[in-house]
Each structure stands twice: as C-alpha cells, then as structure tokens.
C-alpha positions as CSV (number, residue, x, y, z in Angstrom):
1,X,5.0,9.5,14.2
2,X,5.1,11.9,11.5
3,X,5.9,15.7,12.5
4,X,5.3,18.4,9.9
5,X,8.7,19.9,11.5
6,X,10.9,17.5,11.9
7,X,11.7,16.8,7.7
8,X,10.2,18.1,4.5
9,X,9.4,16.2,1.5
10,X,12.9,16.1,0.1
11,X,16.5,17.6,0.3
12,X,19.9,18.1,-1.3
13,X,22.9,16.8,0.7
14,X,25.9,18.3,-0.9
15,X,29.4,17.2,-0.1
16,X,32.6,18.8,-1.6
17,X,36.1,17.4,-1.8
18,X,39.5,19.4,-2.7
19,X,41.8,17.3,-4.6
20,X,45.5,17.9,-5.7
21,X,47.8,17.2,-8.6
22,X,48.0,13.0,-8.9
23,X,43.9,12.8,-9.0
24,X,43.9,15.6,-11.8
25,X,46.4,13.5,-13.6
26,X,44.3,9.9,-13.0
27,X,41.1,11.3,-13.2
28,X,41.4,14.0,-16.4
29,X,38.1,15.3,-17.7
30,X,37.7,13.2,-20.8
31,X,38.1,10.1,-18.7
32,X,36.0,11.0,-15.6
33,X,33.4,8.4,-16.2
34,X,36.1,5.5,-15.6
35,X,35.7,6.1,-11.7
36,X,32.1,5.8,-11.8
37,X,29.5,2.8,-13.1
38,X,26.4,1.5,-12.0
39,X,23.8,-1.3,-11.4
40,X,20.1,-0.4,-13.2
41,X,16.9,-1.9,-11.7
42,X,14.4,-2.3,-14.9
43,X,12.1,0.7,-14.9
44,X,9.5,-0.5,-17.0
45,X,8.0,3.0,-19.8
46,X,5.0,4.4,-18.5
47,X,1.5,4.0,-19.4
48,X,-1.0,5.8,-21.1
49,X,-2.9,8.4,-19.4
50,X,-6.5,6.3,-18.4
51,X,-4.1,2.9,-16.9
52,X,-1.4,5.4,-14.8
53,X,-1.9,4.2,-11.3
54,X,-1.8,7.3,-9.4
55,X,-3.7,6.6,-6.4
56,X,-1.5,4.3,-4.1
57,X,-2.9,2.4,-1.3
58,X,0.1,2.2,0.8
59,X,-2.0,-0.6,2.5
60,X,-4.2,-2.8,0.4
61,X,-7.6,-3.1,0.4
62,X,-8.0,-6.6,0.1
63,X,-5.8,-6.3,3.6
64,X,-8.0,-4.3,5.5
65,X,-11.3,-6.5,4.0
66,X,-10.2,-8.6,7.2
67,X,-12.1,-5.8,9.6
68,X,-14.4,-4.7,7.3
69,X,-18.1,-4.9,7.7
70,X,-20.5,-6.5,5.0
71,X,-20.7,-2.7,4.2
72,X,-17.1,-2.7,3.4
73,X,-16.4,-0.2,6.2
74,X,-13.8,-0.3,9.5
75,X,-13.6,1.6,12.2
76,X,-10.7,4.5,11.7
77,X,-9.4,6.3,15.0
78,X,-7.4,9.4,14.1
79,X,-4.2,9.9,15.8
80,X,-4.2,13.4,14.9
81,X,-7.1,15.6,14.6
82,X,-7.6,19.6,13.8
83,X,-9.9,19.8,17.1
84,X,-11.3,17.8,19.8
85,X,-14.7,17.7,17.7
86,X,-13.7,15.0,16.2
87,X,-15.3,11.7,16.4
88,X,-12.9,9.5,18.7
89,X,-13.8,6.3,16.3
90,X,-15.3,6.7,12.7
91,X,-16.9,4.4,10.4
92,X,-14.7,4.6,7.0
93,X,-14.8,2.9,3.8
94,X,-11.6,1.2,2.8
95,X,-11.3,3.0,-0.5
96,X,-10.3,5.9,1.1
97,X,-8.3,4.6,3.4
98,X,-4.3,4.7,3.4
99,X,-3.5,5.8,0.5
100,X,-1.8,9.2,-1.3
101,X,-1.7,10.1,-5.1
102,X,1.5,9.4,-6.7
103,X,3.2,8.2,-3.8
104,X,5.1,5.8,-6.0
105,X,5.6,7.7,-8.8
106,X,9.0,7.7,-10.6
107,X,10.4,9.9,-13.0
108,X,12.7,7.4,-15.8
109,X,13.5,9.1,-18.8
110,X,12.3,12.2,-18.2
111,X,8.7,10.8,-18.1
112,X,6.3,9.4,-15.2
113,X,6.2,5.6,-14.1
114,X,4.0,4.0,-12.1
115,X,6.4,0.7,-12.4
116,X,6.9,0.3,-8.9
117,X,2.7,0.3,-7.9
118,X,2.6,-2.4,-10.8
119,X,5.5,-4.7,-9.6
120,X,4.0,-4.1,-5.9
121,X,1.1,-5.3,-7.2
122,X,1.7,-8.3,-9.7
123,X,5.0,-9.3,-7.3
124,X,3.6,-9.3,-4.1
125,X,-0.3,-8.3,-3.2
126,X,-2.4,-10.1,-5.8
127,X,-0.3,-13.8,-4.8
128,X,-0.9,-13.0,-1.7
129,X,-4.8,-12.9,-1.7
130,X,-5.5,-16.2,-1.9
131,X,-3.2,-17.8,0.4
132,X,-4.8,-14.6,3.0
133,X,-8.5,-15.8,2.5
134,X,-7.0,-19.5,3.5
135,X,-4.9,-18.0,6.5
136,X,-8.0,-16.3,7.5
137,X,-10.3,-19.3,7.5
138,X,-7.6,-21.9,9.1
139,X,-7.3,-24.0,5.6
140,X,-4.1,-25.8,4.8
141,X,-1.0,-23.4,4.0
142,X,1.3,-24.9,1.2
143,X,4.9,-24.1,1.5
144,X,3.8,-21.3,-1.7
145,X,1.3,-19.5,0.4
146,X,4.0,-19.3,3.1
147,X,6.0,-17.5,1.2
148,X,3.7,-15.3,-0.6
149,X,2.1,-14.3,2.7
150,X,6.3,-13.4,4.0
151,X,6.5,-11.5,0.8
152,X,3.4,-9.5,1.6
153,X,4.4,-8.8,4.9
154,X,7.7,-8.1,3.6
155,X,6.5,-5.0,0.8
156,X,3.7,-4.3,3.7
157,X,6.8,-3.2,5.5
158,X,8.6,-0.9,3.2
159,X,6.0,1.0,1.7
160,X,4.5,3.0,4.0
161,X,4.8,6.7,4.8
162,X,6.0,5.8,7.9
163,X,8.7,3.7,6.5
164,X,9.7,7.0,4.3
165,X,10.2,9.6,7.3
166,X,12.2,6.7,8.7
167,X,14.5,6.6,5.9
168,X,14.7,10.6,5.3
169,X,15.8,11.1,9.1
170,X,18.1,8.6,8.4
171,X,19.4,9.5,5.9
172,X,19.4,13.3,7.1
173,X,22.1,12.0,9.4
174,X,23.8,9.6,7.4
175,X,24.1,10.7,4.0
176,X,27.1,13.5,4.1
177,X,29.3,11.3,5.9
178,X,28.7,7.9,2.9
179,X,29.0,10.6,0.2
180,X,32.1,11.8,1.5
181,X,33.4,8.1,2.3
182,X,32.8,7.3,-1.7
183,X,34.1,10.5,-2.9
184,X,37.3,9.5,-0.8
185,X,37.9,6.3,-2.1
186,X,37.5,7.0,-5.7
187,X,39.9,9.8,-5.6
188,X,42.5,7.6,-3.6
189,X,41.6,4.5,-6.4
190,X,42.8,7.3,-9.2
191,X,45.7,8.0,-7.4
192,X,46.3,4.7,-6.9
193,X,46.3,3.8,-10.8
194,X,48.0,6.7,-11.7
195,X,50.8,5.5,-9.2
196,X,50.8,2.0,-10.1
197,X,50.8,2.9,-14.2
198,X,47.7,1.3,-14.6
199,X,44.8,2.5,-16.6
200,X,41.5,2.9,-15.7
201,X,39.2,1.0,-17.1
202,X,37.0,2.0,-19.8
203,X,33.0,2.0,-18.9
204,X,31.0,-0.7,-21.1
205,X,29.0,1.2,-23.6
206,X,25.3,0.4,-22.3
207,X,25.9,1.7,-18.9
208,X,22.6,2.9,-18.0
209,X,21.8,6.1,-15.4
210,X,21.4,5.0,-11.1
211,X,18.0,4.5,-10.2
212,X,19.9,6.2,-7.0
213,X,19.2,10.2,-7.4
214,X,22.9,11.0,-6.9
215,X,25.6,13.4,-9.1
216,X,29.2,13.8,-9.1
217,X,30.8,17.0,-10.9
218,X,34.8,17.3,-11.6
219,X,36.1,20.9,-11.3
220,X,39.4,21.3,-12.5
221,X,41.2,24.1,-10.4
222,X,41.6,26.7,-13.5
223,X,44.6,28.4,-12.1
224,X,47.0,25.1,-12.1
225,X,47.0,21.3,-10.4
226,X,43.8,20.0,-8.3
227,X,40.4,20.7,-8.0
228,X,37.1,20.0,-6.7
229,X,34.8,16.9,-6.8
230,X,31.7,17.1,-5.7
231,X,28.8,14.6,-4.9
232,X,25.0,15.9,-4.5
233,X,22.3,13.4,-3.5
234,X,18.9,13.7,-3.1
235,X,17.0,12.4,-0.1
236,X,13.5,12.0,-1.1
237,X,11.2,9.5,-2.9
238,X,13.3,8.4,-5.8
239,X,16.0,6.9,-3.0
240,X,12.8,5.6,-0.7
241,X,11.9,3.9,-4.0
242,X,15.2,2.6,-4.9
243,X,15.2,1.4,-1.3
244,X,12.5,-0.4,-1.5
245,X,12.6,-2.6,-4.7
246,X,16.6,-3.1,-3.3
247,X,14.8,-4.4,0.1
248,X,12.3,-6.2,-1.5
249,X,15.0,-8.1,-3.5
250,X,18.0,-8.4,-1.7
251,X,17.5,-8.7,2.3
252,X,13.9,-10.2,1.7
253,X,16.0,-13.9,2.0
254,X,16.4,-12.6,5.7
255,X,12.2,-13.4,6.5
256,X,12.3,-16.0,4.0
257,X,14.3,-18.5,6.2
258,X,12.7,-17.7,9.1
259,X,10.2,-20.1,10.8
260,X,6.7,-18.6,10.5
261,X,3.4,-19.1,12.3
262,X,0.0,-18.1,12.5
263,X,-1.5,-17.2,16.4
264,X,-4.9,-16.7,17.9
265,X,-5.8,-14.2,20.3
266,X,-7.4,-15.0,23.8
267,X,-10.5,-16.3,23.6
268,X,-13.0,-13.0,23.3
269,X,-10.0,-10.8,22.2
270,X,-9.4,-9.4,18.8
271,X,-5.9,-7.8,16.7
272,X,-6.3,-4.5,15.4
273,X,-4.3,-2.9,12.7
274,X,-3.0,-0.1,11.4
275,X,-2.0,2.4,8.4
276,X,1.7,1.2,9.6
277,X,0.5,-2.2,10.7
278,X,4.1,-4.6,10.6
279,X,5.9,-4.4,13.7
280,X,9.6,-5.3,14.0
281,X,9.7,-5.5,17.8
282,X,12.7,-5.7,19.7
283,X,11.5,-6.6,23.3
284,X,13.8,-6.7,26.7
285,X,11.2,-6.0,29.1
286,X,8.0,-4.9,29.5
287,X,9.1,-1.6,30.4
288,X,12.2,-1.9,27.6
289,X,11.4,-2.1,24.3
290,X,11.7,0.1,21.0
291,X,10.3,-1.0,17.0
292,X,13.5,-0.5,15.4
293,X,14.0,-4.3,15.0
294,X,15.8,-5.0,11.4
295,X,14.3,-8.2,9.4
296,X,17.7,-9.9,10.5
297,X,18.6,-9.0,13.6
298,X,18.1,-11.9,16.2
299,X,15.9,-11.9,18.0
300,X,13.6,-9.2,16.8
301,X,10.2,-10.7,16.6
302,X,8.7,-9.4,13.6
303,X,4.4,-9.9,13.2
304,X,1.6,-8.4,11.4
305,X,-2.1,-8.9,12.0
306,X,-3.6,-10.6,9.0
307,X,-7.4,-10.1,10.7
308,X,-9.3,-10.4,14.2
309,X,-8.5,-13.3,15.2
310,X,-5.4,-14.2,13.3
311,X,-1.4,-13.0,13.4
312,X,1.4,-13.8,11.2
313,X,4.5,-14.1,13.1
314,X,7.6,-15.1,14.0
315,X,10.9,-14.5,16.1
316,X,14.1,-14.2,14.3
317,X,16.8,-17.1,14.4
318,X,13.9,-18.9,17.5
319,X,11.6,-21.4,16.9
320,X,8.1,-20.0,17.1
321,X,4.5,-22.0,18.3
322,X,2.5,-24.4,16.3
323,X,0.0,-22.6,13.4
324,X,-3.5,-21.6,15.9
325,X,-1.7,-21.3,18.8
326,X,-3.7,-18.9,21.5
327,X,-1.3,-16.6,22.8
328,X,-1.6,-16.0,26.8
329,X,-3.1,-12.8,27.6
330,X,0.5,-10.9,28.4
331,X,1.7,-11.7,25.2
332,X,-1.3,-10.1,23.5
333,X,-1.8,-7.1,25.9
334,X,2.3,-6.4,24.3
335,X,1.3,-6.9,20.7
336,X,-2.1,-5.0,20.7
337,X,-0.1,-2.2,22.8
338,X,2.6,-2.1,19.8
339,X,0.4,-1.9,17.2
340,X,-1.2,1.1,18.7
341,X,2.1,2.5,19.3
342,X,3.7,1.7,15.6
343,X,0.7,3.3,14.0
344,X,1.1,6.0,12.0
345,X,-1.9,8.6,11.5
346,X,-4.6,5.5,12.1
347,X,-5.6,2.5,14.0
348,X,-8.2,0.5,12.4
349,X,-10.5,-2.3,13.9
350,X,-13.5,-3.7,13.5
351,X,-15.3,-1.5,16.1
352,X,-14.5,0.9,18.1
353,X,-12.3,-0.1,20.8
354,X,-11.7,2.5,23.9
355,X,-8.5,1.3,25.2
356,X,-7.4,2.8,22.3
357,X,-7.3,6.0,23.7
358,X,-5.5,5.2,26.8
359,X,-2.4,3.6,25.1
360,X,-1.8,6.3,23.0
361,X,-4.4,9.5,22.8
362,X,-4.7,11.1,20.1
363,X,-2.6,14.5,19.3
364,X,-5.3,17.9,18.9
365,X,-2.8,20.2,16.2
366,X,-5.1,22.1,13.5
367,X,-1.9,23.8,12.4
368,X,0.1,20.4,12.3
369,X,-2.8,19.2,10.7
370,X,-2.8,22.0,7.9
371,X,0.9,21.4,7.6
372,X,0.5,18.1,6.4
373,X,-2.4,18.9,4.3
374,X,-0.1,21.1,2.5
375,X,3.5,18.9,2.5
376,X,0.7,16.0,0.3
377,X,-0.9,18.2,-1.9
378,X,2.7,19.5,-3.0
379,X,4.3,16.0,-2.6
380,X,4.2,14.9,-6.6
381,X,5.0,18.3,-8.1
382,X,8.0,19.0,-5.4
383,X,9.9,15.6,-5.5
384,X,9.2,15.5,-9.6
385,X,11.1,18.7,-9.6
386,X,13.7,17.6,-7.2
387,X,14.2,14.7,-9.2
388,X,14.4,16.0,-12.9
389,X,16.8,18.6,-11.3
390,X,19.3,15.7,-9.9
391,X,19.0,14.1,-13.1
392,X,20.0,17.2,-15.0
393,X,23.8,17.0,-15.6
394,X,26.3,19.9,-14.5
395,X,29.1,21.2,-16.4
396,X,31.8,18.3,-15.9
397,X,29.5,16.5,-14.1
398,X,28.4,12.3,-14.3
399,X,25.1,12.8,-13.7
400,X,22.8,9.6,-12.1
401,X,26.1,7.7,-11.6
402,X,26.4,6.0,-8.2
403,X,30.1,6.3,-7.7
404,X,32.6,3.4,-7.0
405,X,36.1,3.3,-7.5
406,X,37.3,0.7,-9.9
C-alpha cells in the first residue's frame, strides 16, 4: 500500500568507479562509445495537442462496466480517507475512477509521447473487449479470445500505481549494486582487449539512445594514468515504462502457456475488484501467504476478477478446473480476502459490501492524504524534469546508453 514516506516520485542512484592505467589505455576518450550499445523499443512522435492522451485510466473503463449500474456507477470504498467523515462506500462514476494525468507520459526526443497509452490501448484493451463481454455472458471462448483476455490480464498487471512503488522500492535496493556490476565488467572487457591486442569494436552508425534512463561519464584522472567512470540512473517513470512494454513483450510467453479457466463464485456470492485488481498469489496456508507471486514461478496462482460472478484464473505449471466451475466456499473466502488485501487506494463492487471493513479498515491520515495530493499534482512536471536531465549528456559522458561490455 502506497506510503507518502516510504519513496518519492523519482531518484538519482549514482555509482562511481576508480579505474587505473590498462582501462585508460582500452577505453581512451575518443573511443568510449565502443563499450557501450543499446537495444531501442519504437517510440512512436507525439501527437498534436487536441489527440495527446493525457488522462490514463490505469484500469479500463470497459473493465470496471462489469460492476457498474445501468447508471454507469460502482460502489468505491476508500482505503484512505482525510477523516472518519467519510462515507464508508460511495456511489462513483467510472470516469473518474483509476486514473492520473500523464501517468504514461514519455519524454523521446526532447518532446512528449503518449505512445505507450496508445500501444496499451490498440495491443491489449480494445482486443480484449469483446472476448470480455463473451467471458461475461458464458459464450464460447476461441483459442483468440484466450489469449487476448491473458494479454489483458497481463498489461492489467503492470500498469498500475501499485505496480510502480513496487518497482521504485525495488529498485531503491537494487539498483547501486547492477550499476556497479555493469560498470565492472565493462572496465574488466577493456582491459581484457587491451591485453589480448584486440580492438574494440566500432558502434554501428544508427545506434539509437536507451529507452532505459541511464548515463555513463569517463573522467580521465588529469594528473596521469586512471580515472573515474561513473554510471547515474534514474529510478522513476521512464524505467517503470521501459519495464513495462519489456514485460509486456518478453516474460508475457510465461501466462501464455499456462492453462487458463474461468470460475463461478458460490451460489449467492459475488468477486469484487480493485484499483490493483490482479493477484499473483503465492499460498502455503491459510495463515501463510504473501502476493509477490512472479508470472513464472510455480505454483503461484495468478487470477483477476473479470465481473460478479466470473474469475479468470489459473495456477502456474498445474492443471486448473473446467471453464464455470463453482469454487467451494474456502476457496472464495481466500480470493475475495486477497483482493481486498492487494488493493491499492480502492475496492470496488457492485454495492456496498461490509465485510469490507473487517478485512482490511480503512487508514484515517488527512496529512498522508495531502501528501499524496501533492506527490500527483507534481508527478508530470517532476519526472519530465528528471528525465530531460538524465538524457542531458555530461562532459565525457554517453548519455542514454545502457552499458554492456563488448
């Protein structure tokens, strides 16, 4: 669950390394780009002004229609409120419902993108409409709408806020020690060649900037032999978005050879959702279980309420019950209880449901609240200035080159 104190929107993780005499002599400045090269995702140029998709829905609307009245509204409970006046369970229009301006956004070229909203779009939500309405109403499912509804599930997963602090405490963690790992073994691959007489070789002449938000600078030591190298990267939404279309790409395959079904709840029972609503479980006990499951980790079963009365789902590497299955009442008492607990700042259901309240009540913070307000309404402007900054190149640097020793 997000805390306002526990990360910030983004950060620098800087990593220096000293170097002596046979890396100055493999790695000289008019050659430093030999160490480095890099893979390009397609960034497609941005859009005029009127057709910029700025307002994200981090879950779709035609999603959330599955709980929504013939008024188009659901009922929202707040997991964290400014005071204890607020209603428990609120009525709410999906329009305004999970969703944050220029969450997406990317800066290429110096100039917005809303690329990524688009591909989300065109890639993944509008196939899966159809084959959701046919889910939703028991019709056939070809072996098409299968995988269109896995690949929904699939970006349904990555691209919540949720999924964000997630990677940026991760990352937190994680990042000084990779940086300083690469750094390494491209200095020990110039070594290497300079050792071995053998060149470096030359980088090919259309070699496009990282998506990644990363820099390298060389710093010659002045005074005689060695230096410094040093690699800067910047944890925030440009490497959530890189990690996403990468996800969404590469370990995708993972769900798509799973066995997949669709399950009922007991009879007079109903799923609810969630502004985080796809749940990677990894279950020991009843009393033993986290929802850091990974899409290929045996095992983990991995499920995501598609309406009311119907769950997609499956078990990784297991074989899973026939489509319309009624799950026993245990089994649903665990999934409706992890839903709750994987939501992020709202569960959502048709009505209001108290039991709500008694797996998880909700968290009374006005200042966390104002916090939170204030890390959003900054969000765009902050992590466009992070990112124009990382992309800026240093004085003997190779700016927006993922490094890798050749």
């Amino acid at each position: 669950m997000f805390e306002a104190s526990r990360w910030k929107a983004t950060s620098f993780t800087i990593v220096e390394l000293a170097f002596g005499c046979a890396a100055t002599a493999a790695c000289p400045s008019e050659s430093r780009k030999c160490v480095f090269s890099s893979t390009m995702y397609p960034w497609a140029p941005s859009v005029t002004e009127n057709q910029f998709k700025r307002a994200n829905h981090f879950v779709p609307r035609s999603y959330l229609k599955g709980w929504a009245g013939t008024d188009g509204r659901v009922s929202v409970y707040r997991l964290l409120v400014p005071h204890d006046r607020v209603r428990v369970w609120k009525r709410a229009s999906i329009r305004g419902l999970a969703f944050r301006e220029h969450l997406y956004t990317s800066v290429a070229g110096g100039a917005e993108s809303d690329e990524l909203e688009r591909w989300l779009d065109h890639d993944f939500e509008a196939p899966a409409e159809e084959p959701l309405r046919r889910a939703l109403t028991d019709r056939r499912l070809t072996a098409e709408d299968w995988r269109k509804l896995v690949r929904f599930l699939a970006a349904q997963d990555a691209r919540t806020p949720a999924r964000y602090e997630s990677m940026f405490l991760r990352n937190e963690r994680e990042l000084p020690g990779l940086i300083e790992g690469s750094l390494t073994t491209a200095l020990e691959a110039c070594e290497k060649a300079l050792l071995d007489g053998v060149p470096l070789p030359e980088p090919p002449p259309d070699l496009e900037p990282s998506p990644l938000p990363f820099r390298v600078s060389v710093e010659p030591n002045p005074e005689g032999e060695g230096g410094r190298i040093v690699g800067e990267a910047l944890n925030g939404r440009a490497m959530w978005l890189w990690g996403i279309r990468r996800a969404l790409t590469v370990p995708i395959a993972h769900l798509l050879r799973q066995r997949w079904t669709i399950l009922r709840p007991p009879e007079g029972r109903a799923f609810l959702t969630s502004d985080n609503p796809v749940i990677r479980l990894r279950f020991r006990a009843h009393d033993d279980y986290d929802l850091n499951g990974g899409w290929g980790v045996p095992k983990t079963d991995i499920f995501l309420p598609l309406g009311p009365g119907h769950l997609l789902y499956t078990q990784i590497d297991r074989r899973v019950p026939s489509r319309g299955s009624r799950m026993v009442q245990e089994l649903y008492e665990l999934i409706y209880r992890t839903t709750i607990e994987n939501a992020y700042r709202q569960v959502i259901a048709s009505h209001g449901d108290p039991e709500v309240e008694k797996v998880r009540p909700r968290s009374v913070d006005a200042a966390q609240v104002q916090a939170e307000r204030e890390m959003w309404a900054t969000w765009h402007q902050k992590q466009t200035a992070a990112e124009l900054e990382i992309r800026s190149p240093l004085p003997g640097s190779i700016g927006g080159h993922t490094p890798r020793a050749t």
